[in-house]
N, C-alpha and C positions, 0 to 999 in steps of 0.2 A: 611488540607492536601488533595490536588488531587490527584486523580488515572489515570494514563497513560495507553491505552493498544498499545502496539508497535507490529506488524508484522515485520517480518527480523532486532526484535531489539536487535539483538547480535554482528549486522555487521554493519559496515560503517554509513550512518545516522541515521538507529535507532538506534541502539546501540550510537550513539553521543547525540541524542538528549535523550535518559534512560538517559545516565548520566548526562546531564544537568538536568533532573527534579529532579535525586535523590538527586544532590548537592545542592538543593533549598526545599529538604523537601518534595519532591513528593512523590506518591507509584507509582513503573513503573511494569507491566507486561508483560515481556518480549516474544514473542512468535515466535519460529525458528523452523528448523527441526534437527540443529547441538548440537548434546548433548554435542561435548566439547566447542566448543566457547559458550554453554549455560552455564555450569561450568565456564569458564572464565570470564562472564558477573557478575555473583554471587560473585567471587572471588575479582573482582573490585570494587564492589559494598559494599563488608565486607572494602575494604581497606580504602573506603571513608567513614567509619562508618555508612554504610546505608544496611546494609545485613536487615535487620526486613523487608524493605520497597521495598525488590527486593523480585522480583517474575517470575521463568523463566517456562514456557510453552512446552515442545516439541509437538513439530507438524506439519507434512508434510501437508504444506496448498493446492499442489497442491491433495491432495485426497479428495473427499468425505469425508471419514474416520475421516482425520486431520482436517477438517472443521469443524465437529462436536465435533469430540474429545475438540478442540479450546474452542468453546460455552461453551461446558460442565465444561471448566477447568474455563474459566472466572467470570462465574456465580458462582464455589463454592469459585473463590479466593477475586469477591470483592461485593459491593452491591449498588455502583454507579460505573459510569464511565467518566469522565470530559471529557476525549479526547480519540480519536481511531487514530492512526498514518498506515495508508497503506505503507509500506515500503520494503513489500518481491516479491522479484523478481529475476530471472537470466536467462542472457542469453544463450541460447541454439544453437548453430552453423547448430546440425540435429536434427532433428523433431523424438520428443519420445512421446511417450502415457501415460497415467495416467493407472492406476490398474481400473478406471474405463472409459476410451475409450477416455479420453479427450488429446486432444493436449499441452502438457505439461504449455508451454509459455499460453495459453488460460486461463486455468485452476488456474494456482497458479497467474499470476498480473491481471486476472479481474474474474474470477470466485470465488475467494475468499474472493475477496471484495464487491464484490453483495452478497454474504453467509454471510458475519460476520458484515457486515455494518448492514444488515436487520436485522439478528440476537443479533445484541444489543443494538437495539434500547429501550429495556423497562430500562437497566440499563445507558446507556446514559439520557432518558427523566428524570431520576430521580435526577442529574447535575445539577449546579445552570448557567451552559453558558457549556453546552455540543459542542465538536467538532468534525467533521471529515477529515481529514487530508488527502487527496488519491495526494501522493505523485507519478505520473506520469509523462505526457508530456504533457498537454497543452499549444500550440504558438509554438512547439516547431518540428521535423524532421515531415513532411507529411508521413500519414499513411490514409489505406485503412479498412473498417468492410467489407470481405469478404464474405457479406448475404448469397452467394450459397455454401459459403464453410468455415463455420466460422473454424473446425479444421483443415485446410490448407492441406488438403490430395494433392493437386496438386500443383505443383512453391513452396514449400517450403524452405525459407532465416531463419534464425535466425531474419533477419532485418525488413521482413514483419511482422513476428510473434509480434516481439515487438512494431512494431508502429501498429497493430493493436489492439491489448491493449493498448495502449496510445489512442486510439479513442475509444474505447468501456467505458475507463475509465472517459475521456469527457462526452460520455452519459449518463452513469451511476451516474455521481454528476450531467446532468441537469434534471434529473429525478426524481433524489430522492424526491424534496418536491411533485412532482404530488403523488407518491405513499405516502410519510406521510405530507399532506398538515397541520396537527394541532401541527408538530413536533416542539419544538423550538432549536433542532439542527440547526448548520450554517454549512453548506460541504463546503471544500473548495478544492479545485484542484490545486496540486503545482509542478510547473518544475524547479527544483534546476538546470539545468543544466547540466554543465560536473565537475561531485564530484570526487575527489582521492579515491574509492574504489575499491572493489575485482569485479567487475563487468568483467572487463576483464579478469579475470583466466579462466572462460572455451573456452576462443578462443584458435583456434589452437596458435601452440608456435609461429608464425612470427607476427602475427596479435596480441596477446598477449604483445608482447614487444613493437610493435610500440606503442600501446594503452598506455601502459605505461610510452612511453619515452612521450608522448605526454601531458600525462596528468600529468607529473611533472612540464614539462614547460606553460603549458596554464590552467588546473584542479583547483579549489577552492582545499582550503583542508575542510573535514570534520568541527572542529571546526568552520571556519566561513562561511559554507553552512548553517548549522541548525541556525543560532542568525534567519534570518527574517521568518524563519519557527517555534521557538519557539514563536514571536512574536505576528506572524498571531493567532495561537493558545490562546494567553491569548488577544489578541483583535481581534479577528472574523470580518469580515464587518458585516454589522447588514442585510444583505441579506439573505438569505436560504439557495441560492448558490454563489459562487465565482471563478475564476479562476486567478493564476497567473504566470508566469513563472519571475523565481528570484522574483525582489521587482514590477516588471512591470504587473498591473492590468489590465486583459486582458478584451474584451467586447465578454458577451455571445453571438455571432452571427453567424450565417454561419455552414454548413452544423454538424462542429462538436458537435454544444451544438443544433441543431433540433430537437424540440418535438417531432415530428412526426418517426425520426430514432430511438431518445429516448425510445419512446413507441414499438418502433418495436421491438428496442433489448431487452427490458423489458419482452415481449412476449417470444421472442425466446428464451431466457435463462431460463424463469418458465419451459420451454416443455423439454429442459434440464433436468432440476433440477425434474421435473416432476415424475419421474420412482425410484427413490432415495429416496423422501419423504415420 
C-alpha cells in the first residue's frame, strides 16, 4: 500500500486523483484549508469502503502557520511517502496579504511548495520510486518572476500573480536536484490544462459565468484530466526532473527552467523564509 500526500485534495484534481488512489488500495492524505469539503472527502471515502486509508489535514497553506502545522500532521500520520501531489491553489482577482506579509497568490501555489517539497523529503527518500508531482503551468500562458517585486505591490492582476507562480514553480522543480543532488526523487512539472473545476468561483460574477460556459464546452472533465497524471506518478521518467504539459514532454530550456534564475529564486525565498525559522 502507497501513501499519497494531496495539497487541495478535497477539490477538483486532488480530490479526483485521492480517490482514484483509494479505489486502488492507496493511503491518501488529504490536505485543504476547507473543513467541510474535508468532511465530505472522508465521507466519500467511508462510502468506497476506504475510510481506515483516508486521512484529511486542515491547513491554510498559504500561512507560515499551515505550513508547519502541514509537516507536523504528515509526519505523525505516515512514516513514508510515495508521492507528494501540488495541487492548492486560487485565484484571487485583488491582491490580499498573508497573516505573515506575503502576497496571498505567492504564498499558497509556490511558497508552499518550496516549504513542503523540502520538508518531506526524509519521508519521501524512505519510498521505494518517491514522486513529486507540482501540478502548475509549464508550456503553458507566459508569465513573468517579478525579481524587484516578487509580492506584486505595484500592476497588481490576479493573472500576473498566477502566471508568476507558474514560473517560480518551473524553477522550483529545475532546482530541486541542485539542492538534493543524492535524492532518488523524480519531480515532475504538469500542466493539466483547462480542467472543469471551482477555479472560477472567485471571479467576479460576469467573468465567473463566461469561465464556466466555456469550460463546459471546451474543459476536460476531472475524471480524464487525472488518468496521465496518475500514470506519470507510478512511471516517473527516470530523470530527476521533468516537465509536461498534458501527455506533451516538454524540453528543460530557456529562460523558464535557467539554473542560474533557479538559483536566484532559491536564494530569494531562503531570505524569505529567513526571519520565520
Amino acid at each position: 500500500m502507497r501513501t499519497y500526500v494531496i495539497t487541495g485534495g478535497t477539490d477538483g484534481i486532488g480530490r479526483g486523483l485521492g480517490l482514484r488512489f483509494l479505489d486502488r488500495g492507496d493511503r491518501v492524505i488529504a490536505v485543504s484549508s476547507g473543513e467541510e469539503k474535508g468532511r465530505a472527502f472522508l465521507r466519500e471515502a467511508a462510502r468506497r469502503n476506504a475510510a481506515p486509508r483516508a486521512v484529511f489535514v486542515r491547513a491554510d497553506l498559504s500561512t507560515l502557520t499551515g505550513m508547519r502545522g502541514a509537516l507536523h500532521e504528515v509526519f505523525a500520520a505516515a512514516e513514508s511517502v510515495d508521492g507528494l501531489v501540488f495541487g492548492a491553489q486560487r485565484f484571487r482577482p485583488r491582491r490580499e496579504e498573508t497573516e505573515d506579509g506575503f502576497e496571498s497568490t505567492f504564498a499558497l501555489a509556490y511558497l508552499s511548495r518550496h516549504v513542503l517539497g523540502h520538508g518531506l523529503m526524509d519521508l519521501l527518500e524512505k519510498a521505494d520510486s518517491p514522486v513529486i508531482m507540482n501540478l502548475a503551468g509549464p508550456g503553458g500562458l507566459p508569465g513573468t518572476v517579478h525579481w524587484n517585486d516578487l509580492q506584486l505591490h505595484h500592476r497588481y492582476t490576479g493573472r500576473r500573480a498566477a502566471m508568476q507562480s507558474s514560473r517560480c514553480n518551473d524553477l522550483l522543480g529545475a532546482h530541486f536536484p541542485t539542492r538534493h543532488p543524492e535524492a532518488r526523487i523524480r519531480y515532475v512539472l504538469y500542466n493539466p490544462g483547462f480542467v472543469r473545476t471551482a477555479m472560477a468561483d472567485p471571479l467576479p460574477a460576469h467573468w465567473r459565468a463566461l469561465t464556466k460556459t466555456l469550460a463546459l464546452l471546451f474543459a476536460q472533465p476531472v475524471s480524464k484530466a487525472i488518468t496521465p497524471i496518475a500514470h506519470l506518478m507510478d512511471h516517473p521518467p527516470a530523470e530527476p526532473v521533468s516537465a509536461f504539459r498534458r501527455r506533451t514532454r516538454l524540453p528543460l530550456e530557456g529562460k523558464a527552467f535557467d539554473p542560474a534564475r533557479a538559483e536566484r529564486l532559491d536564494a530569494l525565498t531562503a531570505e524569505l523564509l529567513a526571519p520565520a525559522l
